[in-house]
PDB file of N, CA, C and O in Angstrom, chain B, residues numbered from 101:
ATOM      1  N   UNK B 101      99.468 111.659 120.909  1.00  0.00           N
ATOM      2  CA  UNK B 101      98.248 110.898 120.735  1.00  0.00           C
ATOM      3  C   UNK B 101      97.124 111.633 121.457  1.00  0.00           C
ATOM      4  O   UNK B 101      97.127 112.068 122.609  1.00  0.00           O
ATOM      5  N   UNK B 102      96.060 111.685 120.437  1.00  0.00           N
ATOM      6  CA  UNK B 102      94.722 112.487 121.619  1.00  0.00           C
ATOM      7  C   UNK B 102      94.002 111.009 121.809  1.00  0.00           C
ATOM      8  O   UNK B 102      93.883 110.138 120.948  1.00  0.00           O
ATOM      9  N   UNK B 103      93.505 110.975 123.343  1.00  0.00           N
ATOM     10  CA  UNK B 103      92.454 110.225 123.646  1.00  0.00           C
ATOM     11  C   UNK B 103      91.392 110.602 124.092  1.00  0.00           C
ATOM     12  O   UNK B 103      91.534 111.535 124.882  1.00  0.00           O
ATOM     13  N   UNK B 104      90.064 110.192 123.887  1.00  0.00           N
ATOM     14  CA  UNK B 104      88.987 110.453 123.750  1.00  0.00           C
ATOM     15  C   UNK B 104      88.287 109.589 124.577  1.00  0.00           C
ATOM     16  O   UNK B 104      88.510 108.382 124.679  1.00  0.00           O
ATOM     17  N   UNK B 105      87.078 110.489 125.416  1.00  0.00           N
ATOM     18  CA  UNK B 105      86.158 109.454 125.912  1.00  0.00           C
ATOM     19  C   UNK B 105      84.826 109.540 124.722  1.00  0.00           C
ATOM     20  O   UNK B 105      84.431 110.414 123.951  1.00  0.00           O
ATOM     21  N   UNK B 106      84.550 108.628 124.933  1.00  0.00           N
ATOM     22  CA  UNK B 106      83.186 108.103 124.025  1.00  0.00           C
ATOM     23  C   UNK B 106      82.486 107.195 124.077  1.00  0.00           C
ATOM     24  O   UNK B 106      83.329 106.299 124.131  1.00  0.00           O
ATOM     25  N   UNK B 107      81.094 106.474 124.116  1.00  0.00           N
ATOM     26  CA  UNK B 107      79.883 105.877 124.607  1.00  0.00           C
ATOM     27  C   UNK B 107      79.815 105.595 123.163  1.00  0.00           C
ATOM     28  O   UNK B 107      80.259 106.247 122.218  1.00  0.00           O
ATOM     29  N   UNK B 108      79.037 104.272 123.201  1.00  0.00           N
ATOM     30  CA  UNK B 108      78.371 103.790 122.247  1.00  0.00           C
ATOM     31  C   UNK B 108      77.305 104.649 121.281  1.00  0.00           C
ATOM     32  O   UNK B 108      76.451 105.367 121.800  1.00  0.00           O
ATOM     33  N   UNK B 109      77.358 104.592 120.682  1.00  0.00           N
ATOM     34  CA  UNK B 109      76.938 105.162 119.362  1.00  0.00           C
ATOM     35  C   UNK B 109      77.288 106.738 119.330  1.00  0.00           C
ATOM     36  O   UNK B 109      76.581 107.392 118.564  1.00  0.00           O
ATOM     37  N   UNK B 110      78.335 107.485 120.092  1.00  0.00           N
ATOM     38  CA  UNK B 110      78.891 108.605 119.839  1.00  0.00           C
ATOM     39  C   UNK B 110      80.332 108.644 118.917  1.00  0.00           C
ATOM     40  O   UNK B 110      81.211 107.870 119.297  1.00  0.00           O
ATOM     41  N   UNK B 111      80.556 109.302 118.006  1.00  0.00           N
ATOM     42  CA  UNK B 111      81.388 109.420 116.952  1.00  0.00           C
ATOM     43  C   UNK B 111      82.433 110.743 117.025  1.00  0.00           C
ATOM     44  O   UNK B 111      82.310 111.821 117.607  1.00  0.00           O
ATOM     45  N   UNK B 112      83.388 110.262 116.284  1.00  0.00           N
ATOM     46  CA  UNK B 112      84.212 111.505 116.262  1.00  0.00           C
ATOM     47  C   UNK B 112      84.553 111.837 114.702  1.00  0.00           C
ATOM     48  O   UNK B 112      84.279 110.980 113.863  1.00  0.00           O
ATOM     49  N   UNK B 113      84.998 112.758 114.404  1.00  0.00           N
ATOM     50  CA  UNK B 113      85.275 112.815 112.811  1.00  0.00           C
ATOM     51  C   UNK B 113      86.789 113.712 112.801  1.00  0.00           C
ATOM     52  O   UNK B 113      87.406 114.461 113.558  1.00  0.00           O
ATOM     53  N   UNK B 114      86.917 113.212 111.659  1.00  0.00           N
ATOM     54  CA  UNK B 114      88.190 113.260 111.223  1.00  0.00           C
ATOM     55  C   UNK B 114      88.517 114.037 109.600  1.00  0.00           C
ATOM     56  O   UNK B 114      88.157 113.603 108.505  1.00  0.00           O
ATOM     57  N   UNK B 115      89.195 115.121 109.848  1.00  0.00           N
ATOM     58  CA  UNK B 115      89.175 115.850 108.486  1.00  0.00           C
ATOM     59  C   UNK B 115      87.837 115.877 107.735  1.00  0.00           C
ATOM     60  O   UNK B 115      87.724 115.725 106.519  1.00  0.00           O
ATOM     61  N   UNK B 116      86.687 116.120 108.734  1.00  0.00           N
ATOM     62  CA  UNK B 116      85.611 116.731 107.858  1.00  0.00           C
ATOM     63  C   UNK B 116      84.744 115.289 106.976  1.00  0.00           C
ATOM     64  O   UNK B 116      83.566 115.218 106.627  1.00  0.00           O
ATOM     65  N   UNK B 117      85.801 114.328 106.828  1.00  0.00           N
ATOM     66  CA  UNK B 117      85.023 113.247 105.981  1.00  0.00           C
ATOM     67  C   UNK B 117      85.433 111.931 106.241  1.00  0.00           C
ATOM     68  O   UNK B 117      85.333 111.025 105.414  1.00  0.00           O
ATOM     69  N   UNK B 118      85.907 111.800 107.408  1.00  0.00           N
ATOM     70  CA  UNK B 118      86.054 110.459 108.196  1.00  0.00           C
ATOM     71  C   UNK B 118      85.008 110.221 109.854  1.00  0.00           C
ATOM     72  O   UNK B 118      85.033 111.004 110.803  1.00  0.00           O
ATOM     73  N   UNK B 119      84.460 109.365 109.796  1.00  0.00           N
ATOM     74  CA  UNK B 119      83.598 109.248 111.098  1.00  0.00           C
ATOM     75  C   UNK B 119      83.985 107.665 111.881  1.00  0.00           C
ATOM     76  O   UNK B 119      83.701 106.631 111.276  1.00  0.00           O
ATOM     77  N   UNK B 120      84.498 107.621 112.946  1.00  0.00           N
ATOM     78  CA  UNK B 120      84.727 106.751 113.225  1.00  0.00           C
ATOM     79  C   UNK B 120      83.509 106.750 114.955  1.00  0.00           C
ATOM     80  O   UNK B 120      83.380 107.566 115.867  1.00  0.00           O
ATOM     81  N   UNK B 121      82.939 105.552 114.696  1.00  0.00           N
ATOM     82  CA  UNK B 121      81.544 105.381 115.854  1.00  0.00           C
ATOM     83  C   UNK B 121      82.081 104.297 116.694  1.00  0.00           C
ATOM     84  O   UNK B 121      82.846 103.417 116.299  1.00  0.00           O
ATOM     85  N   UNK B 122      81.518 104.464 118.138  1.00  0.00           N
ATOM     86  CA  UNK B 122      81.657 103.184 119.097  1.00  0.00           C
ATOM     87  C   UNK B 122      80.221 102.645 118.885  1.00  0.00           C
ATOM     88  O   UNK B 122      79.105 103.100 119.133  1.00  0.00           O
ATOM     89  N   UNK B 123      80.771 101.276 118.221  1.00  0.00           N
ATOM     90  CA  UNK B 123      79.566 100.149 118.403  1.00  0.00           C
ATOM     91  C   UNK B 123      78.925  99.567 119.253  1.00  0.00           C
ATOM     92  O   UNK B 123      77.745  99.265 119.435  1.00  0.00           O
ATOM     93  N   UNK B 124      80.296  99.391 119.989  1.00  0.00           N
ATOM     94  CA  UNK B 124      79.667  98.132 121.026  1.00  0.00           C
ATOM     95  C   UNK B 124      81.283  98.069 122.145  1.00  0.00           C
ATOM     96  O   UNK B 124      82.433  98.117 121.707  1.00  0.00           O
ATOM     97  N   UNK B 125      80.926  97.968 123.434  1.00  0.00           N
ATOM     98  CA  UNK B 125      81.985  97.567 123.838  1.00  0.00           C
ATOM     99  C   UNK B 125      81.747  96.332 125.208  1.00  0.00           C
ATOM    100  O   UNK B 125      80.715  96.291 125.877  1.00  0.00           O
ATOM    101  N   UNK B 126      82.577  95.680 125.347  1.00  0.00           N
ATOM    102  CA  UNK B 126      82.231  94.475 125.857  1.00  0.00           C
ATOM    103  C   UNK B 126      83.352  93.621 126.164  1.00  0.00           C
ATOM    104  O   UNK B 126      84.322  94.134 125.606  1.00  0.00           O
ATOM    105  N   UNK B 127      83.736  92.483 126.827  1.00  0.00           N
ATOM    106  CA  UNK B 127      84.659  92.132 127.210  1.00  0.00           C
ATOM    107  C   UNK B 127      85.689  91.998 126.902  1.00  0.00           C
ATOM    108  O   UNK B 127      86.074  90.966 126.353  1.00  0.00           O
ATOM    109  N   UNK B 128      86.639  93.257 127.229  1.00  0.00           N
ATOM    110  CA  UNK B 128      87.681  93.805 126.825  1.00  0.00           C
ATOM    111  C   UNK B 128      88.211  94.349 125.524  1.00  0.00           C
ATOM    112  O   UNK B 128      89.381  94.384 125.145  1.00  0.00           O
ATOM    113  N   UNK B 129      86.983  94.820 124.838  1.00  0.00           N
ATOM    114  CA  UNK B 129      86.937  94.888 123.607  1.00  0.00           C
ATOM    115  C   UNK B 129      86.097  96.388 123.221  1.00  0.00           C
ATOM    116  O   UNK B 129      85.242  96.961 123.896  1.00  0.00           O
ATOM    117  N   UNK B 130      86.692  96.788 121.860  1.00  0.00           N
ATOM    118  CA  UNK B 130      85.793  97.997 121.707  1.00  0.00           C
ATOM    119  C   UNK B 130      85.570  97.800 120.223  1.00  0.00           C
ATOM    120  O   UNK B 130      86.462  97.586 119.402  1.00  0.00           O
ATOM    121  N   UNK B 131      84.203  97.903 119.965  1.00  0.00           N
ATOM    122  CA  UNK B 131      83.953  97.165 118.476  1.00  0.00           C
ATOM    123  C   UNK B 131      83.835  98.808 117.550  1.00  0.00           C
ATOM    124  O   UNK B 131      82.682  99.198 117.736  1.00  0.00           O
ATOM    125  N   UNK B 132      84.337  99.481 116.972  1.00  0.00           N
ATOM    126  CA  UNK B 132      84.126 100.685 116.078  1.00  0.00           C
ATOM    127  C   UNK B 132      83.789 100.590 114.648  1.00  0.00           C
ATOM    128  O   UNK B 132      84.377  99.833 113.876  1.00  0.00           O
ATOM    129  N   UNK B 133      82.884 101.328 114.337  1.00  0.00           N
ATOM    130  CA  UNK B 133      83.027 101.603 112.666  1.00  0.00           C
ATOM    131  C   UNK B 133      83.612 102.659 112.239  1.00  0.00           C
ATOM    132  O   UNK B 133      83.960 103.579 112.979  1.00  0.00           O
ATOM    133  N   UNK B 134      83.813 102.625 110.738  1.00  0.00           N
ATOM    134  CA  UNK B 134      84.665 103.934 110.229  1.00  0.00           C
ATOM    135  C   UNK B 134      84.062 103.844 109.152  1.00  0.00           C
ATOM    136  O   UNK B 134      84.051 102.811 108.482  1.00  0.00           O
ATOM    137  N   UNK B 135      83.370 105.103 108.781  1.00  0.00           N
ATOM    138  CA  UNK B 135      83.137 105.830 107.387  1.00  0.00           C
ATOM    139  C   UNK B 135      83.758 106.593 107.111  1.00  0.00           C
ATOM    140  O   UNK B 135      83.958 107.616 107.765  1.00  0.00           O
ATOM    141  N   UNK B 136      84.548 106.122 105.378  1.00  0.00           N
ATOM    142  CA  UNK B 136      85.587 107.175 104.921  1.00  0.00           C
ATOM    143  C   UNK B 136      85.267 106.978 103.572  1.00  0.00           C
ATOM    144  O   UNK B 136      84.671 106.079 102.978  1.00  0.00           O
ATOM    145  N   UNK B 137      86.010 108.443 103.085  1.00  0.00           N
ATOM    146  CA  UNK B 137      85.539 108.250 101.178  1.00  0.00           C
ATOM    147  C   UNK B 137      86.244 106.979 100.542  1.00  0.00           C
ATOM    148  O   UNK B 137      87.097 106.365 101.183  1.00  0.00           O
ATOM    149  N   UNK B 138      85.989 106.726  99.685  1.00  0.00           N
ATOM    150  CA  UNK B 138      86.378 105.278  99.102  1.00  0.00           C
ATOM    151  C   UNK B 138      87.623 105.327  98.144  1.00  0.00           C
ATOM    152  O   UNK B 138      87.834 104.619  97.158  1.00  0.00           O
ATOM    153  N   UNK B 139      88.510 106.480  98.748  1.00  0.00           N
ATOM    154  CA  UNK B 139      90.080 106.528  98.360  1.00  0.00           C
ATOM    155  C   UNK B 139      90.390 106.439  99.213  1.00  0.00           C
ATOM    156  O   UNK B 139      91.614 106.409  99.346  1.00  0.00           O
ATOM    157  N   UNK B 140      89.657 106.344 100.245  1.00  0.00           N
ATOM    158  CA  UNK B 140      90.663 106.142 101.625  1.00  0.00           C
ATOM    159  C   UNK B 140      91.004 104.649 102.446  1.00  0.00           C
ATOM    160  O   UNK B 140      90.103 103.914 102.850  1.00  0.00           O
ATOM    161  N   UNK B 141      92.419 104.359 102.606  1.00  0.00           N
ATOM    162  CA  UNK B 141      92.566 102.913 102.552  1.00  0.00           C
ATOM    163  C   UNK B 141      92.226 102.854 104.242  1.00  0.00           C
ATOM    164  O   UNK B 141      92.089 103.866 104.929  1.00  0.00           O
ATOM    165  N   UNK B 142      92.145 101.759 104.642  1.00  0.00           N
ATOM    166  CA  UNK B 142      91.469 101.566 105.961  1.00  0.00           C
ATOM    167  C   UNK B 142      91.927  99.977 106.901  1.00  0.00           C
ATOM    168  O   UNK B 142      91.270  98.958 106.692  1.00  0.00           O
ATOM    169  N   UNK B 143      92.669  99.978 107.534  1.00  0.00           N
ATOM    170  CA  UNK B 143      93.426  98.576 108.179  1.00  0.00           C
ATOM    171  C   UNK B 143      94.091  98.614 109.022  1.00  0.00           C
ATOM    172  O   UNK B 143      94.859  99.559 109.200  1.00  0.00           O
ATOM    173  N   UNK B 144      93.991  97.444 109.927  1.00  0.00           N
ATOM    174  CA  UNK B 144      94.178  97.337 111.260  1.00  0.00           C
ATOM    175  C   UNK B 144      95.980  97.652 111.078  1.00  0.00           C
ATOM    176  O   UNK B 144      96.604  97.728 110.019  1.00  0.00           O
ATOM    177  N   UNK B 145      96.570  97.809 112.645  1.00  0.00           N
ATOM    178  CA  UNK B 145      97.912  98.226 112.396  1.00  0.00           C
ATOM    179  C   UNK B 145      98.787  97.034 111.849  1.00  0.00           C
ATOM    180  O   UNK B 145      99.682  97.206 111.022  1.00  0.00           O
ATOM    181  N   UNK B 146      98.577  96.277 112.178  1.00  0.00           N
ATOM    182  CA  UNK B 146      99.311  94.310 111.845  1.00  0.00           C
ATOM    183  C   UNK B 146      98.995  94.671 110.486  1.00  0.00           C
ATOM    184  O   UNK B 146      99.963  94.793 109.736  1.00  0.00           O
ATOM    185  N   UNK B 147      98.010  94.840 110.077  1.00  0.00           N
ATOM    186  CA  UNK B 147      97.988  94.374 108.399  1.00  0.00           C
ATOM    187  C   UNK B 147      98.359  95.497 107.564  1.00  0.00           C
ATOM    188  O   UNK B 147      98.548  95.272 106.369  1.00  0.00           O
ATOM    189  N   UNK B 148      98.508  96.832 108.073  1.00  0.00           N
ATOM    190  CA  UNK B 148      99.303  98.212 107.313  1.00  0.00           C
ATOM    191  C   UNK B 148     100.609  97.922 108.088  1.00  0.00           C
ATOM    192  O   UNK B 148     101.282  98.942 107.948  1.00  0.00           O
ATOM    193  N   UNK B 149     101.104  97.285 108.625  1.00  0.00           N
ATOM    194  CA  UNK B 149     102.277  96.765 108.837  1.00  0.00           C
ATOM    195  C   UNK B 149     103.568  96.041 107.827  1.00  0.00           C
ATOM    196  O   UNK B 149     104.704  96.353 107.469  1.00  0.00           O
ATOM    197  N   UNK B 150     102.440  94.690 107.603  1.00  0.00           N
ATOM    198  CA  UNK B 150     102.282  93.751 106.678  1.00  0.00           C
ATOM    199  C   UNK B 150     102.954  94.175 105.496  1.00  0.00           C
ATOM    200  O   UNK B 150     104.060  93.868 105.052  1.00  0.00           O
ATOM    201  N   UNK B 151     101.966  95.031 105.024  1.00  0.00           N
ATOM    202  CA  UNK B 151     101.740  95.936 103.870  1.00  0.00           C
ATOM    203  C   UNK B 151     103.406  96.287 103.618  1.00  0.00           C
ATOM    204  O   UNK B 151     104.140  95.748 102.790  1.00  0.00           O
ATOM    205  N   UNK B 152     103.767  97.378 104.610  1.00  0.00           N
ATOM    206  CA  UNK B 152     104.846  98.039 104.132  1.00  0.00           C
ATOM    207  C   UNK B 152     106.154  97.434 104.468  1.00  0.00           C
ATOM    208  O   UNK B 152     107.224  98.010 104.269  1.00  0.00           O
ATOM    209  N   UNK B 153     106.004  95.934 105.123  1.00  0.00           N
ATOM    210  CA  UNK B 153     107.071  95.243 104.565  1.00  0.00           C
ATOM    211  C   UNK B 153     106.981  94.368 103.266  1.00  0.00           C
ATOM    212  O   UNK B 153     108.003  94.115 102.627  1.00  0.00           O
ATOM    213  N   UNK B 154     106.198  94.076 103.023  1.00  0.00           N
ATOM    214  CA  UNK B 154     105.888  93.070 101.906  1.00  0.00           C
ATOM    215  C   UNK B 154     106.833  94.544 100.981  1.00  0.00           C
ATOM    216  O   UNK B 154     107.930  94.299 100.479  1.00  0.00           O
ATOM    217  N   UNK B 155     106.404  95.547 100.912  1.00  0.00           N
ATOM    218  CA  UNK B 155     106.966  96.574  99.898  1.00  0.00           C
ATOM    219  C   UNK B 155     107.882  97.389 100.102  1.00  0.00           C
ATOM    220  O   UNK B 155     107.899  98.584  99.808  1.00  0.00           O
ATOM    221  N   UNK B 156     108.949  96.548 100.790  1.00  0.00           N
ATOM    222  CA  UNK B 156     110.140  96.937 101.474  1.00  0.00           C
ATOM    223  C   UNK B 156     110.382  98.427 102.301  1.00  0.00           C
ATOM    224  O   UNK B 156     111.454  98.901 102.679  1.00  0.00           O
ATOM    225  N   UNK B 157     109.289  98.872 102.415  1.00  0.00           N
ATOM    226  CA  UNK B 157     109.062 100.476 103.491  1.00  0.00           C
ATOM    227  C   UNK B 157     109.291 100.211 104.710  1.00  0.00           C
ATOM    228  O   UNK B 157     108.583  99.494 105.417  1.00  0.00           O
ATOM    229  N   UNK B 158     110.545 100.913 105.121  1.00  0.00           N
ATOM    230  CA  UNK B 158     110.564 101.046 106.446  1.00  0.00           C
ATOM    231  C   UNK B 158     109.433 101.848 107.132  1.00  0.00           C
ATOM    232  O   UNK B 158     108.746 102.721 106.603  1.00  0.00           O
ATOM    233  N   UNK B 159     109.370 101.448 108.261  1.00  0.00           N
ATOM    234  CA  UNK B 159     108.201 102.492 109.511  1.00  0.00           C
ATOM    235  C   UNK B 159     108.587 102.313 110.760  1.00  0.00           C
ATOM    236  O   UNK B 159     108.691 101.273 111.409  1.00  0.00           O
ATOM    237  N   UNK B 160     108.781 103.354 111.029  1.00  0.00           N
ATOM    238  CA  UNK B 160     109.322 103.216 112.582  1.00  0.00           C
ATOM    239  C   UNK B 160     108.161 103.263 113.361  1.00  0.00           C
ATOM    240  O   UNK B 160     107.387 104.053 112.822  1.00  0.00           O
ATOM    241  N   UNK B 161     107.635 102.742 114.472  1.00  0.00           N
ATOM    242  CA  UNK B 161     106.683 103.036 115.429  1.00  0.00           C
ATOM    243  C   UNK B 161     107.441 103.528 116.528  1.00  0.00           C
ATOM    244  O   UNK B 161     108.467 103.026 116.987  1.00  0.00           O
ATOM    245  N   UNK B 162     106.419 105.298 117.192  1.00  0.00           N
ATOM    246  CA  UNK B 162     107.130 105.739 118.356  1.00  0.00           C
ATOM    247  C   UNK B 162     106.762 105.145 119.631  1.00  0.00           C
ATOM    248  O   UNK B 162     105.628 105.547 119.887  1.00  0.00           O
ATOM    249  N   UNK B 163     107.118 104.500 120.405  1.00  0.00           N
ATOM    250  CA  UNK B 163     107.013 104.417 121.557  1.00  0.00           C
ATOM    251  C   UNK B 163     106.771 105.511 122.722  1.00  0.00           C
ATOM    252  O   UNK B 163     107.438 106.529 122.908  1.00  0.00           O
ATOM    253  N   UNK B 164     105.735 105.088 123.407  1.00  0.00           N
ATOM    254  CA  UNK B 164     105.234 106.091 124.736  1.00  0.00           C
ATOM    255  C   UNK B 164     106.102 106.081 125.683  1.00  0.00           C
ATOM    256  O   UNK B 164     106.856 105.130 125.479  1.00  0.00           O
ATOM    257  N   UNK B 165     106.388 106.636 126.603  1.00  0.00           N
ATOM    258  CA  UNK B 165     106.728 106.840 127.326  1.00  0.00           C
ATOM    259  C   UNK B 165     106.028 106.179 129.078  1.00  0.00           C
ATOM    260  O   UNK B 165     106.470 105.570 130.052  1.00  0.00           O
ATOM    261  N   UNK B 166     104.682 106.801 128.608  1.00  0.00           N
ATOM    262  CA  UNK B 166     103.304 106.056 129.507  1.00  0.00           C
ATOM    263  C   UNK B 166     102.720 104.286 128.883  1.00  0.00           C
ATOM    264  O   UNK B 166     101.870 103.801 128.137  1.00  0.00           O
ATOM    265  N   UNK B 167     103.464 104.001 129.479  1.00  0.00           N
ATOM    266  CA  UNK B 167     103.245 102.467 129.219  1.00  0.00           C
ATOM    267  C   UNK B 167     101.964 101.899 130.016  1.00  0.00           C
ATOM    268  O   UNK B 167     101.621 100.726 129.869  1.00  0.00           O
ATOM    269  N   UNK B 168     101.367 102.665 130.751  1.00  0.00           N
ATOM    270  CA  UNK B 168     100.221 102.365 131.453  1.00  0.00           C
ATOM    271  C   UNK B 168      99.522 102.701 130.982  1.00  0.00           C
ATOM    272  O   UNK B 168      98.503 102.409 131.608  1.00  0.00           O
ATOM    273  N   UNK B 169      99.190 103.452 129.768  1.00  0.00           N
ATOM    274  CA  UNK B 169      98.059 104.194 129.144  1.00  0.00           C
ATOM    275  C   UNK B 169      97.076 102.952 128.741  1.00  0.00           C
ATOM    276  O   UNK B 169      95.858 103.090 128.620  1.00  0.00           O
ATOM    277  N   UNK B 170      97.763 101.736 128.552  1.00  0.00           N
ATOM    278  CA  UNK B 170      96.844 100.673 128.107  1.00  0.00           C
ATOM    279  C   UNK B 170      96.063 100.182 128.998  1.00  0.00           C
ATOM    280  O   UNK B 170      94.962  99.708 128.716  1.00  0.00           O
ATOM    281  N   UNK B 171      96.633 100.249 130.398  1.00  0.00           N
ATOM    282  CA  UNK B 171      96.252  99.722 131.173  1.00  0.00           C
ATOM    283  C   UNK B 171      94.921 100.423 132.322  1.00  0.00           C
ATOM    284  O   UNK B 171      94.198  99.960 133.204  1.00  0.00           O
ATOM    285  N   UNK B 172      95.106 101.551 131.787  1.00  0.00           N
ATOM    286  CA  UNK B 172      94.094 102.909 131.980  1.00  0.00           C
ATOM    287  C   UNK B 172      93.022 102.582 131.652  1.00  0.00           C
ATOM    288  O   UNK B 172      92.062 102.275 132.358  1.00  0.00           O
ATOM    289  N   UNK B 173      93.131 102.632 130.409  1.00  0.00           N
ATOM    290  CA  UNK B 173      91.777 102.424 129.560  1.00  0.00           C
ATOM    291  C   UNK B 173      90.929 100.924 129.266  1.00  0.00           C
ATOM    292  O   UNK B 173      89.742 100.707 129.025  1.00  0.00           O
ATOM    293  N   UNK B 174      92.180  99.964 129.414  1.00  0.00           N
ATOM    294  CA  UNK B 174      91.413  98.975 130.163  1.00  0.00           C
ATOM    295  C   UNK B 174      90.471  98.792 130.877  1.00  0.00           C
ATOM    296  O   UNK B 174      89.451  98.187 130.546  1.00  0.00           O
ATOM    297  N   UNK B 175      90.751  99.422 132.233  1.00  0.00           N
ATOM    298  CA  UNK B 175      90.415  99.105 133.339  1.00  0.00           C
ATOM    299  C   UNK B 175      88.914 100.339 133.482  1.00  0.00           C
ATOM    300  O   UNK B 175      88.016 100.401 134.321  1.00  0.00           O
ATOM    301  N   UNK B 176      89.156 101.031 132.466  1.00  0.00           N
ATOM    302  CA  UNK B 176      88.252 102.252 132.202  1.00  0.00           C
ATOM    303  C   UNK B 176      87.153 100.968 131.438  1.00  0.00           C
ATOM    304  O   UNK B 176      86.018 101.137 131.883  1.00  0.00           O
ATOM    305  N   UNK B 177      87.194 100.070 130.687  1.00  0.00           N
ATOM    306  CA  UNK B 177      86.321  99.257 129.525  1.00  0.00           C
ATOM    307  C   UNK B 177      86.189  97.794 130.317  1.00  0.00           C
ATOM    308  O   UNK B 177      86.154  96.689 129.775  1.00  0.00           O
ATOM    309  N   UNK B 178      86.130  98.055 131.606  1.00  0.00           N
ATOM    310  CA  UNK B 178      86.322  96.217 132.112  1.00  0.00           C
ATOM    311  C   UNK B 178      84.854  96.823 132.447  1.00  0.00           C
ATOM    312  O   UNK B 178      84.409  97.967 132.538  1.00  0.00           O
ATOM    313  N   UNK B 179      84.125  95.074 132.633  1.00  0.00           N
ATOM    314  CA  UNK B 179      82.099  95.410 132.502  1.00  0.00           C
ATOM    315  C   UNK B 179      82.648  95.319 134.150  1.00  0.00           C
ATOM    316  O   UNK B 179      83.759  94.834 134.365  1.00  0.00           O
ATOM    317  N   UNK B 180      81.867  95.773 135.186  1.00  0.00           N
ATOM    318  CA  UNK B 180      81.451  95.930 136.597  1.00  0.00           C
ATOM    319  C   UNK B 180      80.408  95.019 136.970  1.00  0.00           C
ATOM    320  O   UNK B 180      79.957  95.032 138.116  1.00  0.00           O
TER     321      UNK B 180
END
């Protein structure tokens, strides 16, 4: 996994034709947009989850090792 620091209204891009921006961030929350070409499907992990059981696809998710990484960046996004 790469993680990234980034400020509100700074963006990162992705294969040249994906842009994903920090909107807004705020209590405990990080609000982003994503511009992508309009073949490109786009959904939270619960609902591409969803998805590939409803259509009997297995998916394994890997597990970290750094189980604090959440708790990092938390504490990196809590307001002062």
């Amino acid at each position: 996994m790469l993680v990234l620091t980034r400020r509100v209204g700074e963006s990162i891009v992705i294969a040249n034709d994906i842009r994903v921006t920090v909107v807004s961030i705020g209590n405990g929350r990080v609000k982003i947009g994503i511009e992508a070409p309009n073949g490109v499907s786009i959904d939270r992990s619960e609902i591409h989850e969803r998805k590939l059981q409803e259509h009997g696809e297995a998916h394994v998710v890997e597990s970290t090792s750094d189980s604090g990484l959440h708790n990092r960046i938390a504490s990196v996004l809590k307001p002062r």
